[in-house]
DRENVOMI-744655 format. One record per residue (C-alpha): residue number from 1; y negated, x negated, z negated; residue in three letters. Coordinates in steps of 0.2 Angstrom, whole numbers, always signed. Example, Ala and Ser with C-alpha at 12.3 -4.5 7.8 and 13.67 -1.06 7.14 Angstrom:
BEGIN
<atom><n>1</n><v>+22</v><u>-62</u><w>-39</w><res>ALA</res></atom>
<atom><n>2</n><v>+5</v><u>-68</u><w>-36</w><res>SER</res></atom>
This chain:
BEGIN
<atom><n>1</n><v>+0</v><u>+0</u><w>+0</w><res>UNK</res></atom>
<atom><n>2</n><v>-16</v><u>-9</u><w>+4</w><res>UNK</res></atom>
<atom><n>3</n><v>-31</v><u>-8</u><w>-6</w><res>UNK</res></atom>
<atom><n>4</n><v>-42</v><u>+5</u><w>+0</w><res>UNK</res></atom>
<atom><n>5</n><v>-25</v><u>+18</u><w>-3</w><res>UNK</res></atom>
<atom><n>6</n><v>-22</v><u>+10</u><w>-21</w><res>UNK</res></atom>
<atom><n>7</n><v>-41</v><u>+13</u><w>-23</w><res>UNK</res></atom>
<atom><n>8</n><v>-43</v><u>+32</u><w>-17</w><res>UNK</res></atom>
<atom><n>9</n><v>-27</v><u>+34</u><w>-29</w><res>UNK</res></atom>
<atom><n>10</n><v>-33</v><u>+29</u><w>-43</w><res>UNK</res></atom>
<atom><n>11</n><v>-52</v><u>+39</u><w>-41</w><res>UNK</res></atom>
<atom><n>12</n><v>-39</v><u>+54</u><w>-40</w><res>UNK</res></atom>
<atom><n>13</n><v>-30</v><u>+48</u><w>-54</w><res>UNK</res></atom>
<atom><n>14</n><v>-46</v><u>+46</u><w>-66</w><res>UNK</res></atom>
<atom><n>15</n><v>-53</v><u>+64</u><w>-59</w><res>UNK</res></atom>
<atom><n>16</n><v>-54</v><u>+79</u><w>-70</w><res>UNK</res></atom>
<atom><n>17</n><v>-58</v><u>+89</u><w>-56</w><res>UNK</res></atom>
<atom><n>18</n><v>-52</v><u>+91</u><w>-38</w><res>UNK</res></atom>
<atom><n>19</n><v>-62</v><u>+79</u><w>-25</w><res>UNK</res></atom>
<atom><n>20</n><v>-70</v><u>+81</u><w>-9</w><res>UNK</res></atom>
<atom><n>21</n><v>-66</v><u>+69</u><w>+5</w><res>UNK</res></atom>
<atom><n>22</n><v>-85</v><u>+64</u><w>+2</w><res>UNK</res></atom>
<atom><n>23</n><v>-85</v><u>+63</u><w>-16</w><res>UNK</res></atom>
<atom><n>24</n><v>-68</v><u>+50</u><w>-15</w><res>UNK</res></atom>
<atom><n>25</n><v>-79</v><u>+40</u><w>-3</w><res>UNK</res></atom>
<atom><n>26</n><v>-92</v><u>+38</u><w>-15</w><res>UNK</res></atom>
<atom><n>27</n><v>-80</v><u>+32</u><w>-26</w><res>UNK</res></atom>
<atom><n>28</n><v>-66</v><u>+22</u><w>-18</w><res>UNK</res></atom>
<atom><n>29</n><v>-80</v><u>+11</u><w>-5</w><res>UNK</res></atom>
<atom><n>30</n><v>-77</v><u>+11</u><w>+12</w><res>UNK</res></atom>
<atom><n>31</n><v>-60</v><u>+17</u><w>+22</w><res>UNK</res></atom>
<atom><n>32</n><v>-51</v><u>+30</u><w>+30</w><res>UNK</res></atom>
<atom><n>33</n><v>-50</v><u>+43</u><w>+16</w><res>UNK</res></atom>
<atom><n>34</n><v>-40</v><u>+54</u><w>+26</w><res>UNK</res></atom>
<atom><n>35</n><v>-26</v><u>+42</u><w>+30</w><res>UNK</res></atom>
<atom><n>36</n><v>-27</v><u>+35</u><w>+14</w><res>UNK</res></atom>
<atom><n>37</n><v>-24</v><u>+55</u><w>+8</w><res>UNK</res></atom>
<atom><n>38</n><v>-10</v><u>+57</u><w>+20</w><res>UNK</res></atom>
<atom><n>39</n><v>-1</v><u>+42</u><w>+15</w><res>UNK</res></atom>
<atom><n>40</n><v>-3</v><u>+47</u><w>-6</w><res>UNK</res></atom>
<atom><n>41</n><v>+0</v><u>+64</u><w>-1</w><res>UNK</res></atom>
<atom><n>42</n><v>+18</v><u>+56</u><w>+9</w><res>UNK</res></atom>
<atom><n>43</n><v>+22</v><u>+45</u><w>-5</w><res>UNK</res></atom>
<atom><n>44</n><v>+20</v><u>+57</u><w>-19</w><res>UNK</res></atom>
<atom><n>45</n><v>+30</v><u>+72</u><w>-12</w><res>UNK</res></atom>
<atom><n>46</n><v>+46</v><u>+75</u><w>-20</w><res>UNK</res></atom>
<atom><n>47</n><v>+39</v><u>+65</u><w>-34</w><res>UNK</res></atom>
<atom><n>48</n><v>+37</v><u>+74</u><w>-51</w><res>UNK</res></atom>
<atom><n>49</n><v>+18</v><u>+74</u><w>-48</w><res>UNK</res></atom>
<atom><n>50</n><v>+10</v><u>+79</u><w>-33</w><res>UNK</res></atom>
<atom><n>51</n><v>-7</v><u>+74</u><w>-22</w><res>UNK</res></atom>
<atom><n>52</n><v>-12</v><u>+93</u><w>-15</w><res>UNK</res></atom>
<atom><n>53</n><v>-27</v><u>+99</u><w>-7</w><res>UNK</res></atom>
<atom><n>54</n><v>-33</v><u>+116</u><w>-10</w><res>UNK</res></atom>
<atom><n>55</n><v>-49</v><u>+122</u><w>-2</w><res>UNK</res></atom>
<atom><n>56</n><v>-55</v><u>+105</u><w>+5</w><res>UNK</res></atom>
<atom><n>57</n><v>-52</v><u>+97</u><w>-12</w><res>UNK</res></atom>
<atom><n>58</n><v>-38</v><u>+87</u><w>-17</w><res>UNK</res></atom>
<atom><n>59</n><v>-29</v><u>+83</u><w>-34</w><res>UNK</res></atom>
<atom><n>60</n><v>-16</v><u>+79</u><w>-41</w><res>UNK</res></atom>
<atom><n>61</n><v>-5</v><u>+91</u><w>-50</w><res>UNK</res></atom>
<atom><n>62</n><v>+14</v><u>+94</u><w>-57</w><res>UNK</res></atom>
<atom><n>63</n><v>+27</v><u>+98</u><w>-45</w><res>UNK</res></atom>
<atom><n>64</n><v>+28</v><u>+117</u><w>-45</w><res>UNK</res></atom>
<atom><n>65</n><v>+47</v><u>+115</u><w>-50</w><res>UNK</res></atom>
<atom><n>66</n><v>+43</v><u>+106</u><w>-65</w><res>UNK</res></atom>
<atom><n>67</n><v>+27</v><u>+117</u><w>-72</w><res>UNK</res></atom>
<atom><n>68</n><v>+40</v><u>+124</u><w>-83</w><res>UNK</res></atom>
<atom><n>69</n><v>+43</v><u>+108</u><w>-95</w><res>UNK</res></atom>
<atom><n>70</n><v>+22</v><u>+108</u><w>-97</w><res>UNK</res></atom>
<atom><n>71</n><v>+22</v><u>+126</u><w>-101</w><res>UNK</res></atom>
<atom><n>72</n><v>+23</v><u>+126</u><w>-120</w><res>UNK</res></atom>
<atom><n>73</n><v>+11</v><u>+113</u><w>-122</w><res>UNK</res></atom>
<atom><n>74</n><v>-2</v><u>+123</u><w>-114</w><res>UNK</res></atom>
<atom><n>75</n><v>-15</v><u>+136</u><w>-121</w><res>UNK</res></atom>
<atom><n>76</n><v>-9</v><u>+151</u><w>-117</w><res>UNK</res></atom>
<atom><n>77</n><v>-24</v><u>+160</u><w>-107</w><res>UNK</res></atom>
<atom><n>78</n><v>-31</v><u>+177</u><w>-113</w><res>UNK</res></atom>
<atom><n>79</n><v>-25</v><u>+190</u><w>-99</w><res>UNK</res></atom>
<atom><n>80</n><v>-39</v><u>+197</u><w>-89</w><res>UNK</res></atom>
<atom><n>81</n><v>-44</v><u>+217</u><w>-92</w><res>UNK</res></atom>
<atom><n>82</n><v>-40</v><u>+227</u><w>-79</w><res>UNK</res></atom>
<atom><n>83</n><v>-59</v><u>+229</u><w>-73</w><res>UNK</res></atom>
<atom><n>84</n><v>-60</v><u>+210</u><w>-73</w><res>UNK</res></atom>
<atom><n>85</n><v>-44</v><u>+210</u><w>-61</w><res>UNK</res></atom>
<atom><n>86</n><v>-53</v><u>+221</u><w>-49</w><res>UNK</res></atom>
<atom><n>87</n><v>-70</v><u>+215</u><w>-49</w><res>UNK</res></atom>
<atom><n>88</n><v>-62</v><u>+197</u><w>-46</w><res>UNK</res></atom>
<atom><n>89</n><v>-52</v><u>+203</u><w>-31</w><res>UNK</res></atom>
<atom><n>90</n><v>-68</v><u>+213</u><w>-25</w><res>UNK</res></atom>
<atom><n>91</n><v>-78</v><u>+197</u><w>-26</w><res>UNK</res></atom>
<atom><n>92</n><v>-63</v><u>+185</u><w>-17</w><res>UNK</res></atom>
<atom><n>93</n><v>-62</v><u>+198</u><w>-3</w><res>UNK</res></atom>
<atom><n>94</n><v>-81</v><u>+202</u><w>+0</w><res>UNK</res></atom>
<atom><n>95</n><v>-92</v><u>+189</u><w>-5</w><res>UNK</res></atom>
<atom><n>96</n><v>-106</v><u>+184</u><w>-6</w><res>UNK</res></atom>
<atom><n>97</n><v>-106</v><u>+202</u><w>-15</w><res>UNK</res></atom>
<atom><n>98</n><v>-120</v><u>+210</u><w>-28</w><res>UNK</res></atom>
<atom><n>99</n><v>-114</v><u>+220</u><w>-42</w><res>UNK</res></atom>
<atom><n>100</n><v>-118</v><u>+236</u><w>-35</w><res>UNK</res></atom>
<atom><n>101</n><v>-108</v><u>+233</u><w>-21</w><res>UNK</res></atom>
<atom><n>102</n><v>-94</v><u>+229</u><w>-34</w><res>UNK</res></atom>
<atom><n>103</n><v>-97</v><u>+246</u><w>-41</w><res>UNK</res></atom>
<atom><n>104</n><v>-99</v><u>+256</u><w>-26</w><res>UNK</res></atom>
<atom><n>105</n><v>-80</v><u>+249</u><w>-22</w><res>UNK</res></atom>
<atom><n>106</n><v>-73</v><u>+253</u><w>-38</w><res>UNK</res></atom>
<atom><n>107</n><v>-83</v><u>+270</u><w>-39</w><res>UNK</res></atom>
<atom><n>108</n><v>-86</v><u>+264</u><w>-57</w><res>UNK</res></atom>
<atom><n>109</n><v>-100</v><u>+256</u><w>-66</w><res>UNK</res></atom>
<atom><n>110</n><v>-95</v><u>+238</u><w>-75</w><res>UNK</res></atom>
<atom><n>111</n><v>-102</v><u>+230</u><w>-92</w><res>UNK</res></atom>
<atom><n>112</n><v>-112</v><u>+213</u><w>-88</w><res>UNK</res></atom>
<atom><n>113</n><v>-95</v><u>+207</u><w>-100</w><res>UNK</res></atom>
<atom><n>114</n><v>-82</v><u>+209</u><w>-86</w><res>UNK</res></atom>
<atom><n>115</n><v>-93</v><u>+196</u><w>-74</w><res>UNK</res></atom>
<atom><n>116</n><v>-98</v><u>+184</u><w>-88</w><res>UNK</res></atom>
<atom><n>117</n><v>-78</v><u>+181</u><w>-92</w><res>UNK</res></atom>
<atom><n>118</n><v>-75</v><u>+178</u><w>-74</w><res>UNK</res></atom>
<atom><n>119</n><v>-90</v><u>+166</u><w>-73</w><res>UNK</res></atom>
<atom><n>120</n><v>-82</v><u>+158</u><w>-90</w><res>UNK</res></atom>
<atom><n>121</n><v>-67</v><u>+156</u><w>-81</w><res>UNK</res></atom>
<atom><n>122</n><v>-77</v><u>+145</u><w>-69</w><res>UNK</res></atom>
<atom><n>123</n><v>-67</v><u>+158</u><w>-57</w><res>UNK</res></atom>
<atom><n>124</n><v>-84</v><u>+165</u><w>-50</w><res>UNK</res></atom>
<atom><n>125</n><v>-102</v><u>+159</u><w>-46</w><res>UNK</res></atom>
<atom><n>126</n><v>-119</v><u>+165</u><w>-43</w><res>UNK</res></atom>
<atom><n>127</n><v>-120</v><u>+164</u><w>-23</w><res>UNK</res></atom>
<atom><n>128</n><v>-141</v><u>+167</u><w>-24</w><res>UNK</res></atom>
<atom><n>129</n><v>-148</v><u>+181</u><w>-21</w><res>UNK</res></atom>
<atom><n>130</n><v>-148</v><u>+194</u><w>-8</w><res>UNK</res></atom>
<atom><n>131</n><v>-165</v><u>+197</u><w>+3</w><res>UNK</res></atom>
<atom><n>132</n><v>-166</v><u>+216</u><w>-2</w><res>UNK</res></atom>
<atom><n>133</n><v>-177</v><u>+227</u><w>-15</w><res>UNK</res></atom>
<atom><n>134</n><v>-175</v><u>+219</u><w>-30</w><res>UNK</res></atom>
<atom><n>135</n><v>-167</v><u>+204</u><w>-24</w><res>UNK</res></atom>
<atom><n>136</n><v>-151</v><u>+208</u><w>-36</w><res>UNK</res></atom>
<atom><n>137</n><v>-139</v><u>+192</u><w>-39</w><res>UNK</res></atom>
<atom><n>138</n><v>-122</v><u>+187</u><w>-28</w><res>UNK</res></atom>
<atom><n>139</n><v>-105</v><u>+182</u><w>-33</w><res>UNK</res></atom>
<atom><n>140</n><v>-94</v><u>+172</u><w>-24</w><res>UNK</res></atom>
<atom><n>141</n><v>-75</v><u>+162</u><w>-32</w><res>UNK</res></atom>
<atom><n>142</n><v>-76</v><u>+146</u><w>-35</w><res>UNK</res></atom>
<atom><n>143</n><v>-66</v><u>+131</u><w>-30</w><res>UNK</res></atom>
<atom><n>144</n><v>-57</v><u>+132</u><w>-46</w><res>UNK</res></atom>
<atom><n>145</n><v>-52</v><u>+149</u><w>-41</w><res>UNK</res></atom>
<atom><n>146</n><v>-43</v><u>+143</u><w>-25</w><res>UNK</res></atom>
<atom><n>147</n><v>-36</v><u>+128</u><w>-36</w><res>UNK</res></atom>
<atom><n>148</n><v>-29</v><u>+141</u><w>-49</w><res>UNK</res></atom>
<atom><n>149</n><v>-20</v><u>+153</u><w>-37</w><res>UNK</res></atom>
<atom><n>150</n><v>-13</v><u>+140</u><w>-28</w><res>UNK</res></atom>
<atom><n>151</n><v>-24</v><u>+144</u><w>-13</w><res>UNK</res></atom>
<atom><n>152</n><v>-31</v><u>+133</u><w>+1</w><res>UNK</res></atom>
<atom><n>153</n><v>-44</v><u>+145</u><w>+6</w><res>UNK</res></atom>
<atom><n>154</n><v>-49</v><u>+162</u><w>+3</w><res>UNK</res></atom>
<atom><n>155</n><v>-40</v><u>+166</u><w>+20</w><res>UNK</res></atom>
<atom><n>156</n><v>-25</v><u>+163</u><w>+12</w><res>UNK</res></atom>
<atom><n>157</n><v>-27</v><u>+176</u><w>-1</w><res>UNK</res></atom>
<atom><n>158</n><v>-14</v><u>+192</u><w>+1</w><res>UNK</res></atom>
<atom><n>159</n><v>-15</v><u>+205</u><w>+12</w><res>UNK</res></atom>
<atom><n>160</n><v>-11</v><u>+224</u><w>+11</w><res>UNK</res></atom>
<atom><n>161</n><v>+9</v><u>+220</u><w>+21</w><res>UNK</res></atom>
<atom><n>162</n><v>+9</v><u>+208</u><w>+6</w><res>UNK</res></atom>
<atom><n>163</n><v>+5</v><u>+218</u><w>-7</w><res>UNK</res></atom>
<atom><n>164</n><v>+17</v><u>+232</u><w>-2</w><res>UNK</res></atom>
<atom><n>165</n><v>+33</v><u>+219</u><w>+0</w><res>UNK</res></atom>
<atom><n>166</n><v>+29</v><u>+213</u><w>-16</w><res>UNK</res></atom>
<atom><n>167</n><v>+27</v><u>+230</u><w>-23</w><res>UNK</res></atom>
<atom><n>168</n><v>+11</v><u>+226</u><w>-31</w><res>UNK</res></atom>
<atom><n>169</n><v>+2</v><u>+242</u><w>-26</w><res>UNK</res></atom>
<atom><n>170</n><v>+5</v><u>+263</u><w>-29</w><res>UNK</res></atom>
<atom><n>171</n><v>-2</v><u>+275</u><w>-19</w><res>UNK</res></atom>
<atom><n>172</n><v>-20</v><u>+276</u><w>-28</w><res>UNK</res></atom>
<atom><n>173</n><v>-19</v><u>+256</u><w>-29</w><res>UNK</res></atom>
<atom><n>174</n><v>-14</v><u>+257</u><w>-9</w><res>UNK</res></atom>
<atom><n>175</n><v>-28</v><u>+270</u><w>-4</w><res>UNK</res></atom>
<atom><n>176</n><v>-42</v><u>+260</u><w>-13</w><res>UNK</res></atom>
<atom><n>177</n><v>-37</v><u>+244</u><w>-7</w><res>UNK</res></atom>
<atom><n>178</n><v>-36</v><u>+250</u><w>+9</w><res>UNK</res></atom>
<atom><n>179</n><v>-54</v><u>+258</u><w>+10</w><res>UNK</res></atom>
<atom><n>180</n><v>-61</v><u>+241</u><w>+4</w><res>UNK</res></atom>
<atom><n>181</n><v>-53</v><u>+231</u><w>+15</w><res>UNK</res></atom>
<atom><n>182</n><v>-59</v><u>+242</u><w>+29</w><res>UNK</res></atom>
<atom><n>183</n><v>-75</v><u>+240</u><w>+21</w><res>UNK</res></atom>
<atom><n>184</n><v>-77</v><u>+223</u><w>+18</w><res>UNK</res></atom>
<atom><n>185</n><v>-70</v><u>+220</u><w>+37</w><res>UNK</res></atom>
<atom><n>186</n><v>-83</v><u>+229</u><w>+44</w><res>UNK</res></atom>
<atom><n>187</n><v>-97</v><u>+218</u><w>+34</w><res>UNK</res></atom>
<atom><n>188</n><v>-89</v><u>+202</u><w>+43</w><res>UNK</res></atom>
């Protein structure tokens, strides 16, 4: 491994947080950072950690077969409500979205709580703000929510077909979801 690759290695190392290609460039001095990526990425597959990149950033994280041995060592998260569940999939499938938006999709108002523990999550950002009356705030995810769910980009996130095979949705579920996807497709 030459030195450039053993350099680029060790600023993903020594990262807390996922790394743009940029960001390891600063850091590691000048090279191919994508070859050097590709080559970490080779070398580490199979191995009992694993050099991934999700959303244009790349870390390094425990093979998914192995998550299991780590798992009582871990905090346990608090669940989300069920509000927080569907204000975070409203935001991941239309943002940059305001809160009435959110609120006109789910046909219900939502406490400033519900978007704060998102936020606290670092799951979901202030996106600026929208050029309208009032010029209310809008919400986008984060990179840390691609990271989380495994995502590489918000295209990846599941769609309706999914759902259904999964049998993650009841008819109320399937009607709504189906109403906002429509919705947020015609915004594109």
């Amino acid at each position: 491994m030459d030195d450039f690759t053993r350099a680029v290695e060790a600023v993903l190392f020594a990262s807390g947080d996922p790394l743009s290609p940029d960001d390891i460039a600063l850091h590691a001095g000048v090279g191919d950072v994508s070859a050097a990526l590709a080559s970490l990425a080779e070398r580490y597959t199979g191995h009992g950690i694993e050099l991934v990149e999700r959303g244009g950033r790349w870390h390094f994280q425990t093979a998914p077969d192995l998550a299991h041995l780590l798992r009582r060592t871990r905090e346990e998260p608090r669940r989300l409500s069920r509000a927080a569940t569907e204000c975070l999939a409203i935001i991941a499938y239309h943002e940059p979205v305001t809160r009435a938006e959110i609120e006109a999709i789910r046909g219900v108002q939502i406490s400033k709580g519900t978007i704060d523990v998102l936020m606290e999550a670092s799951w979901v950002r202030t996106a600026g703000r929208r050029e309208s009356p009032g010029r209310p705030l809008l919400y986008a995810t984060t990179p840390a929510f691609l990271t989380h769910f495994g995502l590489s980009s918000r295209r990846d996130l599941p769609g309706i077909d999914d759902l259904k095979a999964a049998g993650l949705l009841d008819p109320l579920d399937e009607a709504a979801l189906s109403l906002s996807l429509e919705t947020g497709a015609d915004e594109d």
